[in-house]
C-alpha positions as CSV (number, residue, x, y, z in Angstrom):
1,X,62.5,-8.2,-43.4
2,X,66.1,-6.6,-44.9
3,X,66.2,-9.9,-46.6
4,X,62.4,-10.4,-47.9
5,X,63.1,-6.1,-49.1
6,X,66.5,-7.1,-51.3
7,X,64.9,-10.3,-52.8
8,X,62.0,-8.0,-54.1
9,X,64.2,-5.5,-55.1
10,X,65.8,-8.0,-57.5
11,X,62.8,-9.2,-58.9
12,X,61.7,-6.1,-59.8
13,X,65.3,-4.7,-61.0
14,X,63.4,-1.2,-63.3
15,X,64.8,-2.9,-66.5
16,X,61.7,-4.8,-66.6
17,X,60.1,-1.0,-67.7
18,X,62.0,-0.9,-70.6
19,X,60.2,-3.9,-72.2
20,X,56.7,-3.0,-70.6
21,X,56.9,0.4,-72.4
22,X,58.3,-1.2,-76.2
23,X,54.8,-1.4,-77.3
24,X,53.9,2.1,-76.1
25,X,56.8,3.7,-78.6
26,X,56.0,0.7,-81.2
27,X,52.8,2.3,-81.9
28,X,53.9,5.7,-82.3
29,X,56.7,4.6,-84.5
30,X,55.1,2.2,-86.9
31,X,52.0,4.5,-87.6
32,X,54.0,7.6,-88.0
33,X,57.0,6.6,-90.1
34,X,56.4,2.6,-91.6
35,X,52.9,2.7,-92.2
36,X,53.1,6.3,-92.9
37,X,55.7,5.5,-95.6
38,X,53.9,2.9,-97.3
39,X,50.8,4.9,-97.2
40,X,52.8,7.9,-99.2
41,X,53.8,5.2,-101.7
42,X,50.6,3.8,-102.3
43,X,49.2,7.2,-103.6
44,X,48.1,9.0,-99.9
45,X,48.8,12.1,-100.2
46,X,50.8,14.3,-97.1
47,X,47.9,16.1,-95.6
48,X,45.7,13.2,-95.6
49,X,48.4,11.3,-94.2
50,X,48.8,13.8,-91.4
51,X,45.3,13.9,-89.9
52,X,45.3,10.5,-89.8
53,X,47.9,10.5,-87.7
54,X,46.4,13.2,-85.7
55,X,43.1,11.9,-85.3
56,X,44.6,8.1,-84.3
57,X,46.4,10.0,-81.5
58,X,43.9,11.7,-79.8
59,X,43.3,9.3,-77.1
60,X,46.5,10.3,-75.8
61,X,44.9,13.8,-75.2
62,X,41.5,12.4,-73.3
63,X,43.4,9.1,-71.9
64,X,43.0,10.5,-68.2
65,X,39.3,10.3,-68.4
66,X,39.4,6.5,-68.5
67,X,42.9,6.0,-66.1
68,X,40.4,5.4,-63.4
69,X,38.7,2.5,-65.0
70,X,41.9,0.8,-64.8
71,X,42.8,2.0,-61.4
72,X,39.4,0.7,-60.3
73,X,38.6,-2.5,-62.1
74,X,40.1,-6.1,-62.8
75,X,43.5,-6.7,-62.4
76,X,46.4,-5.0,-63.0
77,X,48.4,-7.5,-65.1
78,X,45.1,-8.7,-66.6
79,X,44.7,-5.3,-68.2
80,X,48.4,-5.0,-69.9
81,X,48.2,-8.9,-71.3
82,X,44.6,-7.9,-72.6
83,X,45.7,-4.7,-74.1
84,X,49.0,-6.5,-75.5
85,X,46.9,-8.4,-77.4
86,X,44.5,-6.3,-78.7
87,X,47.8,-4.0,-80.2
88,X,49.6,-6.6,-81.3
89,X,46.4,-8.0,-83.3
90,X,45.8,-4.4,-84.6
91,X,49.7,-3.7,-85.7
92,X,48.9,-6.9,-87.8
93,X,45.9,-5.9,-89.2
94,X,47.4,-2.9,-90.1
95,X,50.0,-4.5,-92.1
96,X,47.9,-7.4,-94.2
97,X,45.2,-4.2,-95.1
98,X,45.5,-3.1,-98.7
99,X,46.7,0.3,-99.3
100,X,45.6,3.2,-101.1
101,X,43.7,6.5,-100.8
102,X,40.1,4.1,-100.1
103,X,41.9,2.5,-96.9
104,X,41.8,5.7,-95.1
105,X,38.2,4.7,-94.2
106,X,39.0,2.1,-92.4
107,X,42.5,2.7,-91.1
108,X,41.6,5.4,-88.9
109,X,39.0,4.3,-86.7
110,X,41.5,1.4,-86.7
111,X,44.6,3.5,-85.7
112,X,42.4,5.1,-83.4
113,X,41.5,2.0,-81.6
114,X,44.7,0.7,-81.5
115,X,45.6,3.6,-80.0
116,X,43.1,3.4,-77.4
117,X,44.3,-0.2,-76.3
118,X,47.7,1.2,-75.6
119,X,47.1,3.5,-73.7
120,X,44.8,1.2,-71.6
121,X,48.8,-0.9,-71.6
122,X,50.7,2.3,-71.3
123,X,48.6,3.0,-67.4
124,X,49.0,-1.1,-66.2
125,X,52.7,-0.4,-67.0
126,X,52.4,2.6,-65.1
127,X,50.3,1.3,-61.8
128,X,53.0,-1.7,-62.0
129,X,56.1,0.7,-62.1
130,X,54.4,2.7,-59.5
131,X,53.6,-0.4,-57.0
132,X,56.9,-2.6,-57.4
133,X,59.4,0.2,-57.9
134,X,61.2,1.2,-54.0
135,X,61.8,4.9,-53.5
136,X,65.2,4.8,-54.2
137,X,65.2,3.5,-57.9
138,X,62.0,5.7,-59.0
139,X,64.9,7.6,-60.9
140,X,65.9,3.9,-62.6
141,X,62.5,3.1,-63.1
142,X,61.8,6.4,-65.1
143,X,64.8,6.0,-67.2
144,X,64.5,2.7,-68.4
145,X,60.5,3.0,-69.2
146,X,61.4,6.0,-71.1
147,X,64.4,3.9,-73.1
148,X,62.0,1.3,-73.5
149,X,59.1,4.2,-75.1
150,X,61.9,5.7,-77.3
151,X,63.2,2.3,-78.5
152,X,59.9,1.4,-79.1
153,X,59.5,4.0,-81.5
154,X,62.6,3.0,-83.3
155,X,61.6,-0.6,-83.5
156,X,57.5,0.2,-84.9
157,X,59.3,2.4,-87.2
158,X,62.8,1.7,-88.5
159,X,62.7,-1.9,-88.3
160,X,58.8,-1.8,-88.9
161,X,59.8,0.0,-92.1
162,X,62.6,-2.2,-93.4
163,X,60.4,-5.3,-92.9
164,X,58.0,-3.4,-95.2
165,X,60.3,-2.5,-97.6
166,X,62.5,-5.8,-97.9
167,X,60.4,-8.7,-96.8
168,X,58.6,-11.1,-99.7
169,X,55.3,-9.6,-98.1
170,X,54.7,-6.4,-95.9
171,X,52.4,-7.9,-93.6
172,X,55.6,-10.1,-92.8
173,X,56.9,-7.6,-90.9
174,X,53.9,-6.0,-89.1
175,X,53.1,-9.9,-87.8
176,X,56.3,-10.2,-86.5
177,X,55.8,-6.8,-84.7
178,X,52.8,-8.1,-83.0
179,X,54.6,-10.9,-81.6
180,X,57.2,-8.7,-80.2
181,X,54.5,-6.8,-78.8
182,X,52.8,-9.7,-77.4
183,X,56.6,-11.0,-75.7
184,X,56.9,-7.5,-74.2
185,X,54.4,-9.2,-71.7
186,X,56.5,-11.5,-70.3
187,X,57.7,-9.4,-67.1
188,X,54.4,-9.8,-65.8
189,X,55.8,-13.3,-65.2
190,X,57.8,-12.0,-62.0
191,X,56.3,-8.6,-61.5
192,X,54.0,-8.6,-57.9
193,X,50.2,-7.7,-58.5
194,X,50.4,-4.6,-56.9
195,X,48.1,-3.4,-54.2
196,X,44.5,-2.6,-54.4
197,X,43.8,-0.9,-50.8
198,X,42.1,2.3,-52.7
199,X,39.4,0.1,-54.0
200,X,36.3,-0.3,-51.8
201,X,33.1,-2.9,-52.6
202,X,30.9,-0.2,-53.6
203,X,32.6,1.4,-56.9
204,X,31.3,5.1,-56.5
205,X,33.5,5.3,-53.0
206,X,36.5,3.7,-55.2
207,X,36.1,6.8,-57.7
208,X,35.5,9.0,-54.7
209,X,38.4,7.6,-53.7
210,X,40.6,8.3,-56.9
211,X,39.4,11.8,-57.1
212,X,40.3,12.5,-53.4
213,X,43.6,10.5,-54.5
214,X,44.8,12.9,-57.6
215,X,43.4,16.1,-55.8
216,X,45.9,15.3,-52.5
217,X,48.7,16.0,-55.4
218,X,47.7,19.6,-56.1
219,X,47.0,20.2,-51.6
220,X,50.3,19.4,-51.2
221,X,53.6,21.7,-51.5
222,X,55.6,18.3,-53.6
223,X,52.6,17.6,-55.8
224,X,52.1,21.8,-56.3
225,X,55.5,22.1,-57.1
226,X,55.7,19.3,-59.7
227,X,52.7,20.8,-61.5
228,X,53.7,24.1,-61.6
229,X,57.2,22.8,-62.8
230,X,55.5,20.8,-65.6
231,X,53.5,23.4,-67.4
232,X,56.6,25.8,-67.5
233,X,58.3,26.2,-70.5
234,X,61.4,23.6,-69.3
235,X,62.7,20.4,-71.4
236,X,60.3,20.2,-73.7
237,X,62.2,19.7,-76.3
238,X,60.3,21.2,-78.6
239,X,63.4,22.4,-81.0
240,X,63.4,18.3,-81.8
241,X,60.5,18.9,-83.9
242,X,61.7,21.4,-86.0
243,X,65.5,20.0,-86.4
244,X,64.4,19.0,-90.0
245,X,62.5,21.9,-90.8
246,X,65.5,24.3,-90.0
247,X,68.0,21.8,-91.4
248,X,68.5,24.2,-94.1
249,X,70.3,26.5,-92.2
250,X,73.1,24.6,-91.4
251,X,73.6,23.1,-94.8
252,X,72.6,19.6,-93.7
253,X,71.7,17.3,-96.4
254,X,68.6,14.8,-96.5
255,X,70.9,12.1,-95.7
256,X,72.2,13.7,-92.1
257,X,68.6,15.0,-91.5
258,X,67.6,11.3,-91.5
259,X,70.9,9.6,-89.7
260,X,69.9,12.1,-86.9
261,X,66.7,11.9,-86.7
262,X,66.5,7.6,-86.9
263,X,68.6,5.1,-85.7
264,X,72.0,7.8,-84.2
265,X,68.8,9.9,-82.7
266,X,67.4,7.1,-81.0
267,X,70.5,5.7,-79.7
268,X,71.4,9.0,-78.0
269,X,68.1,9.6,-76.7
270,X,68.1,6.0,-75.4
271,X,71.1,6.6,-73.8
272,X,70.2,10.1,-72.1
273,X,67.1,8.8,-70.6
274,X,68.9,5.6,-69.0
275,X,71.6,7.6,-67.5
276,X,70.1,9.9,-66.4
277,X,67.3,7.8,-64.3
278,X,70.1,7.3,-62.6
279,X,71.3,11.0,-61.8
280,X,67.2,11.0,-60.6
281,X,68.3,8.7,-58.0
282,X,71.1,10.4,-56.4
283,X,69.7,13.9,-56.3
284,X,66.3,15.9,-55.3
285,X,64.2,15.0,-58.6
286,X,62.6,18.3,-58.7
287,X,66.5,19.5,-59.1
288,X,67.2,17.4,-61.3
289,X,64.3,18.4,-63.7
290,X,65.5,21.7,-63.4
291,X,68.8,20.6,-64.1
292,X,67.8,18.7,-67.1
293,X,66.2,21.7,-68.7
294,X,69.1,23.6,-67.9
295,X,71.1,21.5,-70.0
296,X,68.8,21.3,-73.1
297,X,68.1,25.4,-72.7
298,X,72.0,25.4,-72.8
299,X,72.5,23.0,-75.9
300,X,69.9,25.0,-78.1
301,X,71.7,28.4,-77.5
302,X,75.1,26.7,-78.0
303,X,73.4,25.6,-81.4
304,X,72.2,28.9,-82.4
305,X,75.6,30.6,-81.6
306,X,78.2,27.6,-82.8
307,X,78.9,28.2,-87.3
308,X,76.0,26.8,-89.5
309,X,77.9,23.6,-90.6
310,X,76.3,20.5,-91.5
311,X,78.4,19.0,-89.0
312,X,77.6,21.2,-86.5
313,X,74.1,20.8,-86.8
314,X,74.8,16.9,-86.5
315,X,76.9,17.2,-83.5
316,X,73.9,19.6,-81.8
317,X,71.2,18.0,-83.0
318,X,72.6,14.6,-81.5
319,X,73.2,16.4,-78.6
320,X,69.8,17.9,-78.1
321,X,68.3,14.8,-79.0
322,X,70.0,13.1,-75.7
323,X,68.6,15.9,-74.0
324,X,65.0,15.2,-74.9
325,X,66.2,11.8,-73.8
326,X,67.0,12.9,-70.6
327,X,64.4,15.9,-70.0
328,X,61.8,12.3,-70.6
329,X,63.9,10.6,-67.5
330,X,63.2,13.2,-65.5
331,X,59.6,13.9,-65.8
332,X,58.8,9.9,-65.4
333,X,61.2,9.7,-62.3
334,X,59.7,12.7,-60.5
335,X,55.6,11.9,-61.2
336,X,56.7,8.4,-60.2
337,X,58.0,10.2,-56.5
338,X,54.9,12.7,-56.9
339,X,52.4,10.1,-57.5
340,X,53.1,7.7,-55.1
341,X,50.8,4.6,-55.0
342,X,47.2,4.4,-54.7
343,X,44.9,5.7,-58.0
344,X,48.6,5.4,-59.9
345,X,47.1,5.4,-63.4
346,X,45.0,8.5,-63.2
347,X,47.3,10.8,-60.6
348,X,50.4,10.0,-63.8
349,X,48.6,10.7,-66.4
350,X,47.4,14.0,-64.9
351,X,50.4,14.9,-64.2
352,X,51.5,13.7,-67.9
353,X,48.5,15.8,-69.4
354,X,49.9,19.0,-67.5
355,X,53.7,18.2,-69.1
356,X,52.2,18.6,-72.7
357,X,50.7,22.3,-72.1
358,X,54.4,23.4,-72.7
359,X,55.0,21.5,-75.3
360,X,51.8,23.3,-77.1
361,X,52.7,26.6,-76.4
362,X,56.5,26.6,-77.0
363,X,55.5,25.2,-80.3
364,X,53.0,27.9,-80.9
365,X,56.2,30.4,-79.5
366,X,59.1,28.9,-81.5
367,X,57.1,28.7,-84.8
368,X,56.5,32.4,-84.8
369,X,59.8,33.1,-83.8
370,X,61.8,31.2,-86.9
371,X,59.0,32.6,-89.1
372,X,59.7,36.6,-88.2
373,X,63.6,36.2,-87.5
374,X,65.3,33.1,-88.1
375,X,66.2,29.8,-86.6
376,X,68.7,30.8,-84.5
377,X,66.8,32.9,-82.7
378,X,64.2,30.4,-82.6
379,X,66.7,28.2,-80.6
380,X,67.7,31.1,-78.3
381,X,64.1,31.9,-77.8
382,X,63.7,28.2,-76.0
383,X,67.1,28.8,-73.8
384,X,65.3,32.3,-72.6
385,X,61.7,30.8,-72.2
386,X,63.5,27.9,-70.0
387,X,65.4,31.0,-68.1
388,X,61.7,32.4,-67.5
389,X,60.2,29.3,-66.6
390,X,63.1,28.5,-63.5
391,X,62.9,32.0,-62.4
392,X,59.4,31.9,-62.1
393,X,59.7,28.5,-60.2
394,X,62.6,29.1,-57.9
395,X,60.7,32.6,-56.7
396,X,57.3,29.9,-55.9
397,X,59.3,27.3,-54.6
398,X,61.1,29.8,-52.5
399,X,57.7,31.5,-51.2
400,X,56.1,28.2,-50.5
401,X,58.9,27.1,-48.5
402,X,59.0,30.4,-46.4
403,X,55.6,29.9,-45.5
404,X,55.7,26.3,-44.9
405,X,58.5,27.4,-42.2
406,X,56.0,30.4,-41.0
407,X,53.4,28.0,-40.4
408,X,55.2,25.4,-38.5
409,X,56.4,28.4,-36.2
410,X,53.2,29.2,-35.6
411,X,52.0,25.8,-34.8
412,X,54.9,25.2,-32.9
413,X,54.3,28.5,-30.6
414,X,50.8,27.9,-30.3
415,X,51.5,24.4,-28.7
């Protein structure tokens, strides 16, 4: 059995997650910066731009409302090759449709589609990671799917981008993406099909099933404790999405806005998350989260108190980036340990739907902030809101765990 456990564990070594996930960060990337670019140039203006961004990303909002479809329904591999091809086709239809102000018409039901597909990939990935990964490299596993989401993005849109711009023909380069998409597939070639024990003949038990499945994460203390942890204000990394907005400040030119936050950003963040999937594995995750958020609540004040120098702001903003890099690592290896097997898709995407409240609401908080008194408080703001939010989550843990104790006594006595 020690034998038939290592083999498995080398056939499934989590790198495999970093390939799964490049089409998941492809998307994201090429919509929001190459076709967003060549949009701009073709006479879109920014606002139109901007919604349809927002509209073609709305699935990922709602996209817990179908996970049960694919935790119930055909087979897990079956539904990332189908949904590989349906992106890859719709990154290449993107690319060979002509552009101008008229295409919005028909490139945002198309965006939104395509979005739709991959998130349908995004949860087979996820059921996969969830079924073949062992307990003790659920920290791995996180890190390199989350390398492999990031790195997506940098692929769809810096290299998605340059093929745009330098190729004989722009739909060269989206084609070529949807090949790349379609390779990211290939894992499924030594991946197991996971288990399907949850599923019964009659589908309405196998969604009573699922339902019972995600609600046993909120019943229990772990699964309380990682929901709670993900709707505080900690490693959100919210401050990313303003570094170009407050560049300003620190005197940073166009140039270092765009070396940060492309290719040097990517790499850092890439790097974060990989390492530390690893740091997941070799302490308590919930920790570890904590940790993380720690570390990026600490990098932001740094930033607000170190001078306003462009190269400060490229030496922080790197930094925080690797954070955000990180802070993803650690929410991916902790649902993975929360989640468990089972109704995978739906009980991670829940989880994933209560990580983005924070990110919504520190937003809304930080905005305001840099608005009434300046970015540097803005960045301080997010260390003190992270200070509140382990506070509030060390008192909880520590109550919960005081009555867990109490009620084992009690047990214990009465028997």
């Amino acid at each position: 059995m020690e034998a038939g456990a290592a083999t498995e564990r080398r056939a499934v070594h989590p790198i495999v997650f970093l390939v799964l996930y490049l089409p998941f960060g492809t998307v994201a990337g090429y919509l929001s910066v190459a076709l967003a670019y060549q949009l701009r140039k073709s006479g879109v203006t920014t606002a139109e731009i901007a919604g349809l961004i927002a509209f073609a990303t709305a699935p990922h909002v709602f996209k817990v409302l179908w996970a049960p479809l694919v935790d119930t329904t055909f087979k897990t591999k079956g539904w990332y090759a189908a949904a590989a091809v349906v992106v890859a086709l719709g990154v290449a239809i993107a690319g060979t449709a002509p552009l101008g102000p008229a295409s919005i018409g028909y490139l945002g039901p198309l965006a939104f589609l395509l979005n739709v597909a991959v998130t349908f990939l995004g949860m087979a990935a996820e059921i996969l990671m969830a079924h073949a990964t062992t307990e003790a490299q659920k920290g791995q596993a996180g890190g390199w799917s989350q390398a492999g989401n990031i790195g997506g993005a940098g692929l769809g849109g810096g290299a998605g981008l340059w093929m745009a711009t330098h190729l004989a023909q722009p739909w060269i380069g989206s084609c070529v993406l949807g090949v790349a998409i379609l390779l990211c597939a290939l894992p499924l070639l030594v991946l197991p099909e996971p288990s399907y024990n949850h599923r019964h003949r009659s589908y309405v038990r196998s969604l009573w099933g699922v339902a019972k499945d995600a609600w046993s994460i909120a019943r229990s203390r772990a699964g309380f404790l990682a929901l709670l942890i993900f709707v505080l204000p900690l490693g959100t990394g919210t401050a990313s999405n303003l570094m170009p907005s407050i560049a300003g400040d620190w005197k940073a030119s166009a140039d270092l806005v765009a070396v940060v936050s492309g290719v040097a950003g990517g790499l850092f963040a890439t790097v974060g998350a990989i390492g530390a999937g690893f740091v997941c594995d070799r302490l308590e995750r919930k920790s570890a989260y904590a940790l993380f958020a720690v570390i990026q609540a600490a990098c932001a004040l740094a930033m607000a108190l170190a001078p306003h120098t462009p190269i400060m702001f490229v030496v922080f903003a790197l930094a925080y980036t690797a954070t955000n890099g990180v802070a993803y690592a650690g929410f991916s290896a902790l649902t993975l340990e929360t989640i468990g097997k089972g109704a995978a898709a739906t009980k991670y995407n829940l989880l994933a739907c209560f990580s983005n409240i924070p990110i919504l609401y520190v937003a809304l908080i930080e905005g305001q902030v840099q608005t009434r008194w300046g970015s540097s408080a803005m960045l301080a703001s997010e260390a003190v809101l992270a200070a509140v939010g382990l506070l509030v989550f060390g008192a909880v843990a520590l109550v919960t765990s005081r009555r867990g104790v109490q009620s084992a006594v009690k047990a214990t006595s009465g028997a």
